[in-house]
C-alpha positions in Angstrom: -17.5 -10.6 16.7 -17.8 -12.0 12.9 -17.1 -9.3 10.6 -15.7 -5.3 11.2 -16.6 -3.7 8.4 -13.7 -0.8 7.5 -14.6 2.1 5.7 -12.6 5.1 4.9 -14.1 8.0 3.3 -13.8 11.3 1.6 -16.3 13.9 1.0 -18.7 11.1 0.5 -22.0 12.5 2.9 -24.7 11.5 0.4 -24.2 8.2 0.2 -23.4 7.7 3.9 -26.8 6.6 5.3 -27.8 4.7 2.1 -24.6 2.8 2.3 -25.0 2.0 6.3 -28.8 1.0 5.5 -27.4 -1.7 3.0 -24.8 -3.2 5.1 -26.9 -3.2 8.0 -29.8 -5.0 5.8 -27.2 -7.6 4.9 -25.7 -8.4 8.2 -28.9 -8.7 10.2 -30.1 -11.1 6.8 -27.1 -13.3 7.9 -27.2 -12.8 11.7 -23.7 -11.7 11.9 -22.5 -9.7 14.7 -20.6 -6.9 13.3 -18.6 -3.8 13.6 -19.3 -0.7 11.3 -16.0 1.5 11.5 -16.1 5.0 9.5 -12.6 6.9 9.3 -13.4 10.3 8.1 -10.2 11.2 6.2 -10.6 14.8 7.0 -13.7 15.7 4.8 -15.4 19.4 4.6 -18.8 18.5 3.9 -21.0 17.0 6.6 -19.9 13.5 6.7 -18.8 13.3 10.2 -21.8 14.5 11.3 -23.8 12.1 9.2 -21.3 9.1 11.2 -22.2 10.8 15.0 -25.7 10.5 14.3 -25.7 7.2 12.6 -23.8 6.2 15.9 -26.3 7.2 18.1 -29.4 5.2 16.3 -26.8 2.2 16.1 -24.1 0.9 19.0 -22.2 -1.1 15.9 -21.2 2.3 14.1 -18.1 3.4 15.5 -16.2 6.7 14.1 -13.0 7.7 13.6 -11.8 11.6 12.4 -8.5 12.8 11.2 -7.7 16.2 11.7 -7.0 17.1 7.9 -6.9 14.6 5.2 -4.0 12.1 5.3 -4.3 9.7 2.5 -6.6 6.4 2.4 -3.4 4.3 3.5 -3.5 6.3 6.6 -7.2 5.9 7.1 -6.8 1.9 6.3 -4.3 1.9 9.1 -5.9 3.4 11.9 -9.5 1.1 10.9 -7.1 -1.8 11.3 -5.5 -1.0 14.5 -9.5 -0.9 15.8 -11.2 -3.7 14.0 -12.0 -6.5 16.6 -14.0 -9.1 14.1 -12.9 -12.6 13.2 -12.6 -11.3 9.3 -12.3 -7.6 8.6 -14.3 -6.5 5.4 -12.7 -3.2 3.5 -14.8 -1.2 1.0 -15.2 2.1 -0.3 -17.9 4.8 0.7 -18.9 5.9 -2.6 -21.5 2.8 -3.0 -19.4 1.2 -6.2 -19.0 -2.1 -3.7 -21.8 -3.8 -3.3 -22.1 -5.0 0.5 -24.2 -8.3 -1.0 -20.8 -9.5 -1.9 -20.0 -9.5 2.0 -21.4 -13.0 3.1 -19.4 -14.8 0.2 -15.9 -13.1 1.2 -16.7 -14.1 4.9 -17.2 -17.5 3.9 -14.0 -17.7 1.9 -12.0 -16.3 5.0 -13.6 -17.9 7.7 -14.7 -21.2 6.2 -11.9 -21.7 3.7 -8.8 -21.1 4.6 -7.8 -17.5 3.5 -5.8 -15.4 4.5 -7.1 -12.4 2.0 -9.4 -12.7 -0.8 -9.0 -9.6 -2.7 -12.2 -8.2 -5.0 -11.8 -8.5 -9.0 -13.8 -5.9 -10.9 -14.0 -8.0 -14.1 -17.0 -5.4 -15.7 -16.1 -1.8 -14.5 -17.9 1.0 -14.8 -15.2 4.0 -14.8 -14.0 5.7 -17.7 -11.9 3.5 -19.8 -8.6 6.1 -20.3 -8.4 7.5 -16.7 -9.3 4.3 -14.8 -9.8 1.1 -17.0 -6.0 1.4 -18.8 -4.3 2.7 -15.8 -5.9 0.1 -13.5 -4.7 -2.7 -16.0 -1.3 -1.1 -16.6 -0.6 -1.5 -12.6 -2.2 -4.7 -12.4 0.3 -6.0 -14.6 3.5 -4.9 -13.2 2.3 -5.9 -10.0 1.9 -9.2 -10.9 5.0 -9.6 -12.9 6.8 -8.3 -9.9 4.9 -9.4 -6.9 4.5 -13.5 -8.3 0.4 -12.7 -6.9 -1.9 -13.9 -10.4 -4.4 -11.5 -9.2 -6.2 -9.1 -11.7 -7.5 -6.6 -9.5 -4.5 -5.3 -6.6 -6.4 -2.1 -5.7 -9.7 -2.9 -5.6 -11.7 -1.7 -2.4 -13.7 -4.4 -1.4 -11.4 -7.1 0.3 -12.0 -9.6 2.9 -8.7 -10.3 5.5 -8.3 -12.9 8.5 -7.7 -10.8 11.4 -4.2 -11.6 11.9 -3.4 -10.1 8.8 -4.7 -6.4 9.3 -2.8 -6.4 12.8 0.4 -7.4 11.3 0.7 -5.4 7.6 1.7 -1.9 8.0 0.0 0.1 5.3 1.3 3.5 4.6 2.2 6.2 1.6 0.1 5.1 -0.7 0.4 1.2 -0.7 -3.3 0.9 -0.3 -3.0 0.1 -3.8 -0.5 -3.4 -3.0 -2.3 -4.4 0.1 -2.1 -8.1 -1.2 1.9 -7.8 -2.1 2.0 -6.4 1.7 0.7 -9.3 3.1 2.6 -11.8 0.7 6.0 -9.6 2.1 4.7 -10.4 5.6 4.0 -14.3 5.5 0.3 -14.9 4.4 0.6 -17.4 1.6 -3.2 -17.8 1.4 -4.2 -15.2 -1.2 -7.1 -15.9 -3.5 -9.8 -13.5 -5.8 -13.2 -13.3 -6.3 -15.3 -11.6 -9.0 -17.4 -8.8 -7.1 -20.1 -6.5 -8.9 -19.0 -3.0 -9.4 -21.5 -0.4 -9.7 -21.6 3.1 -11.3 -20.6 5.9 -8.7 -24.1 7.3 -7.6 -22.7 10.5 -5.9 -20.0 13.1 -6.1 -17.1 12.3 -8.1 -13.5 10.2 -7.6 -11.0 12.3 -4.8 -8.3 10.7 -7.1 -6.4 12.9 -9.5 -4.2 12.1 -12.1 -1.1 12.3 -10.0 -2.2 8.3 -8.9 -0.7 6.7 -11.9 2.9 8.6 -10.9 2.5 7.5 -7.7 1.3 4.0 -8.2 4.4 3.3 -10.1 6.4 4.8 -8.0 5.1 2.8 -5.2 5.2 -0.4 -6.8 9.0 0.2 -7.0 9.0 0.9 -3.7 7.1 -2.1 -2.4 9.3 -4.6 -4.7 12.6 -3.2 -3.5 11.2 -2.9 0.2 10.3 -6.8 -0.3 13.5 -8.1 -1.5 16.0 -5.6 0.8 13.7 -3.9 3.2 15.1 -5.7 5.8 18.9 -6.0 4.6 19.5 -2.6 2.6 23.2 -3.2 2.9 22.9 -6.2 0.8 21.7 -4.4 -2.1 23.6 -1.0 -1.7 26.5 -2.4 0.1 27.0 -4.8 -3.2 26.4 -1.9 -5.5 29.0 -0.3 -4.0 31.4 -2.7 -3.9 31.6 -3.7 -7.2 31.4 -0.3 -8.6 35.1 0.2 -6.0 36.7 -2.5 -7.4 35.8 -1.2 -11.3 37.4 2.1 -9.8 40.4 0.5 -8.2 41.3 -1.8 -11.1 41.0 1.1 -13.3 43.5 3.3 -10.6 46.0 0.1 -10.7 45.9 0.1 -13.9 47.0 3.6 -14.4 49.5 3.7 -11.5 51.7 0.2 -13.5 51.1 1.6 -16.9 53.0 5.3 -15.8 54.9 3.9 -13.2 56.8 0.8 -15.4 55.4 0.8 -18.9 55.0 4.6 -20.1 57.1 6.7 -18.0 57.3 9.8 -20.2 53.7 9.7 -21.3 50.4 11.9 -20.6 49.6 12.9 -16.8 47.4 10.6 -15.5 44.7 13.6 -15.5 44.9 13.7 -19.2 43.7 10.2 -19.0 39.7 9.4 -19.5 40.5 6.4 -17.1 41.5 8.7 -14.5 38.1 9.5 -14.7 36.4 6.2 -14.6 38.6 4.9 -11.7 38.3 8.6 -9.8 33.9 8.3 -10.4 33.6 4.6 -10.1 35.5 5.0 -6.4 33.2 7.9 -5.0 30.0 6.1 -6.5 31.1 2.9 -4.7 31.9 4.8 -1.3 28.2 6.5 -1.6 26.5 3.2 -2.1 28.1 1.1 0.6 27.7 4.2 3.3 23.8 4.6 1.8 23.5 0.8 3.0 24.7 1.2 6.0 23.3 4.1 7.0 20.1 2.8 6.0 21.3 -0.6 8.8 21.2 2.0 11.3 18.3 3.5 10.4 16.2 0.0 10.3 17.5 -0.6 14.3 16.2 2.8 15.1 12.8 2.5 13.3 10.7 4.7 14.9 6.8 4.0 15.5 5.3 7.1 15.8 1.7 7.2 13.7 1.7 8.7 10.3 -1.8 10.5 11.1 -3.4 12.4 13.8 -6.9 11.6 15.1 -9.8 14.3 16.4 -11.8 12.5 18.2 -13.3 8.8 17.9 -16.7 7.5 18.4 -17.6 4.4 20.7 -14.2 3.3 20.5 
């Protein structure tokens, strides 16, 4: 199979068929053979019922429905774990990716080496304050943090080698860094291409203004995870460490200075480095056992899914 086309989805019923006419229009245009996959995210309008009849007129639809909504990381996941095509093909349902842009990112994957070429919405079409500045905000720090010159992380509309979807594990809310995530996992081959956005046609966005909390959040999540995600005691175990010697030397200190030098002086109590030594100690201990408990946590790593699936269609 050439291309699996991953879409997850919210809510988004009205622009269901019109979207599955246009991608269908493009791949038969190229003569691909190609996978549709839907993962209904737990929506409350008719959208899974919209995906069970487009399956039925079409064999390359296939369906897949949370039980409630678990986030678009989630959804990404589970589309991954299914996708069978030679390039996988993300975008969103609410028709702001154009599917003409699909041959192009194919091309780039299969034809020129990529691992992931990632969408750039130069000209967008959401509201400057709650989407334009955030969105350039993030793209920034990623970049400064991740080494990736890319100027669009979360757009929808990527293109990924095979390989790479069945070997990132996106979860949380990382769907925003899925470039950094395949960086962290050995896929060197990262490039960008310009892609048309478009004006959303129905509904409205399913994301609040909670996302610019959590995208920070996340992106300090992803850049410790990449540099001690595997080794936590090296970062915690260090920490902790240095901050016991501070306390210790501070404790020696006090214990020659009463001991040999000011016999007859103020209790060690009364002493502000009493303090230091006594805080420094306890915050060392803390650190080293947060590192090694999070050593024993790594080697029991457990893979049960973050999500759970209804029912599936013609998978």
């Amino acid at each position: 199979m050439d291309i699996s086309v991953v879409i997850p989805l919210l809510n988004e019923q009205e622009s269901l068929n019109e979207l599955y006419d246009w991608i269908a229009k493009v791949m038969q245009s190229h003569s691909f053979s190609y996978e549709i996959i839907f993962i209904d995210d737990g929506s409350t309008d008719g959208s899974w019922n919209t995906i069970e009849k487009l399956s039925e007129k079409d064999p390359n639809i296939k369906g897949i429905r949370f039980l409630k909504n678990f986030g678009k990381s989630q959804a990404l996941h589970a589309g991954f774990g299914e996708a069978q095509g030679d390039v996988v093909i993300t975008m969103d349902a609410d028709l702001q990716d154009n599917p003409e842009e699909i041959p192009e990112l194919f091309d780039l994957v299969a034809n020129d080496g990529y691992d992931l070429v990632s969408g750039w919405k130069k000209k967008r079409y959401d509201s400057v304050l709650t989407k334009n500045l955030p969105s350039k905000l993030f793209n920034a720090a990623a970049r400064s943090t991740s080494g990736l010159k890319l100027h669009d992380f979360n757009c929808g509309l990527k293109a990924y080698k095979n390989v790479v979807v069945k070997n990132i594990d996106v979860h949380g809310e990382m769907h925003r860094y899925i470039p950094v995530l395949a960086k962290n996992a050995g896929f060197t081959q990262i490039g960008e291409k310009v892609v048309l956005h478009q004006a959303r046609k129905y509904g409205k966005t399913k994301f609040g203004m909670s996302r610019f909390i959590n995208g920070f959040l996340d992106l300090v999540t992803i850049w410790f995870m990449s540099r001690f995600g595997k080794r936590p005691m090296h970062f915690f175990g260090l920490v902790g460490t240095l901050l016991f010697i501070v306390g210790f030397c501070f404790a020696l200190y006090l214990g020659i200075d009463k001991l040999f030098i000011e016999t007859g002086g103020r209790l060690i109590a009364q002493r502000p480095e009493f303090y230091i030594a006594l805080t420094s100690m306890i915050l060392g201990t803390q650190f080293f056992l947060a590192g090694f408990l999070g050593e024993i946590i790594l080697t029991s790593k457990r893979s049960k899914e973050r999500y759970n699936i209804s029912e599936k269609i013609n998978l």
